[in-house]
C-alpha positions in Angstrom: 0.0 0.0 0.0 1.2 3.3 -0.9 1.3 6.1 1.9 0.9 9.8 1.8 3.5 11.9 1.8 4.5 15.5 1.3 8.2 17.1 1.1 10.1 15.3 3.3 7.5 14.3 5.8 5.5 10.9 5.5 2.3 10.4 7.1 1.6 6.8 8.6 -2.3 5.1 8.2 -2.3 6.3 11.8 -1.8 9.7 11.1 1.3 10.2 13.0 3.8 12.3 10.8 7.6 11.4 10.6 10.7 13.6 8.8 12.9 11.5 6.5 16.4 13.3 5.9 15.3 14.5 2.3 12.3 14.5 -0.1 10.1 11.7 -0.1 9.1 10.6 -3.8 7.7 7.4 -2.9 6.5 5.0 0.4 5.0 2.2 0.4 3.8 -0.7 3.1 4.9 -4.7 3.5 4.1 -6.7 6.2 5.7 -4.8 9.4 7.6 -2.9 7.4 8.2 0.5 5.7 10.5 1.0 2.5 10.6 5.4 1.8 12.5 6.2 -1.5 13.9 9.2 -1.5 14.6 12.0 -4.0 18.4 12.6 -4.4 19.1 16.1 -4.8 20.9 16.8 -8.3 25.1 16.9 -8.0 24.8 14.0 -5.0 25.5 10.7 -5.8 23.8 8.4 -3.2 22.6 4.5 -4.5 21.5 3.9 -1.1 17.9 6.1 -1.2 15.8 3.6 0.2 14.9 3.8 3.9 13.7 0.9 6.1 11.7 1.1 9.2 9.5 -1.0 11.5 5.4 0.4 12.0 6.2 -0.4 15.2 9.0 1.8 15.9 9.6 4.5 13.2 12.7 5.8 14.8 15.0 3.4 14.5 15.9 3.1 10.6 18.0 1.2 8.3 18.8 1.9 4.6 18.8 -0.5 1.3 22.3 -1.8 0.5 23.6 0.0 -2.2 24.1 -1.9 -5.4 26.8 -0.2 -6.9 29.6 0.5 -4.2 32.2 1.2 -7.1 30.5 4.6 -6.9 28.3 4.3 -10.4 25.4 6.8 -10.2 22.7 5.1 -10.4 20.4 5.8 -7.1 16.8 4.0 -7.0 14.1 5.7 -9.0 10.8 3.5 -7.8 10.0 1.0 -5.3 6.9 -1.6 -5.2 5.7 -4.4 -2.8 5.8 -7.5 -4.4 4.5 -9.9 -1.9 6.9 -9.9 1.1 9.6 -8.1 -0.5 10.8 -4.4 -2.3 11.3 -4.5 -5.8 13.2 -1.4 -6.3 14.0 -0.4 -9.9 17.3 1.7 -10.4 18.3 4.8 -13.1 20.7 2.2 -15.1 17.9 0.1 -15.5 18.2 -3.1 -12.8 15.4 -4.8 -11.2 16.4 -5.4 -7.4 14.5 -7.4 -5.0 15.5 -6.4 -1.0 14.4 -7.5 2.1 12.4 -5.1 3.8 13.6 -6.4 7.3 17.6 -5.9 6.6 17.9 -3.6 3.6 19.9 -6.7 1.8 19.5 -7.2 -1.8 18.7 -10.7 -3.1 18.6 -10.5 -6.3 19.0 -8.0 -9.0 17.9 -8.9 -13.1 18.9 -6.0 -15.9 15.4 -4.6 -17.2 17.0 -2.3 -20.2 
């Protein structure tokens, strides 16, 4: 399920508001978990966009591994539950599949 959002605040079904550390583009629900992709501000170079946290306790985060630690910029660009997972999709054009409860990536599949 998608959730509201506006700047860089997100609004929870419950109506409690949290800041992220930049502009939220996207959020969206699994299980326990919530996966906020963030917009990367133009210059920066950050693969790693995706935050993590528990409903249950919103303050204590975790981000999504980032799939290209040689540096290529290529940051996340959209995120969508797919059963108990993230598929997150990136600039360059890769499919990745993370694990909402770690931030690992399990697999990745070029979509380009």
């Amino acid at each position: 399920m998608n959730l509201k959002h506006y700047g860089d605040t997100l609004i929870l079904n419950n109506g409690r508001q949290i800041r992220m550390p930049a502009e939220v583009k996207k959020a969206v629900s699994v299980e326990n978990f919530i996966a906020v992709l963030l917009r990367v501000p133009e210059g920066m170079v950050s693969n790693d966009n995706i935050i993590f946290f528990s409903e249950r306790n919103p303050e204590k985060r975790w981000k999504s591994a980032d799939p290209y630690p040689d540096e290529t910029d290529s940051p996340f660009v959209n995120i969508e539950e797919s059963g108990h997972k993230i598929t997150a999709y990136t600039w360059i054009g890769e499919r990745i599949t993370i694990e909402p409860a770690t931030g690992k990536i399990l697999n990745r599949r070029e979509t380009k």
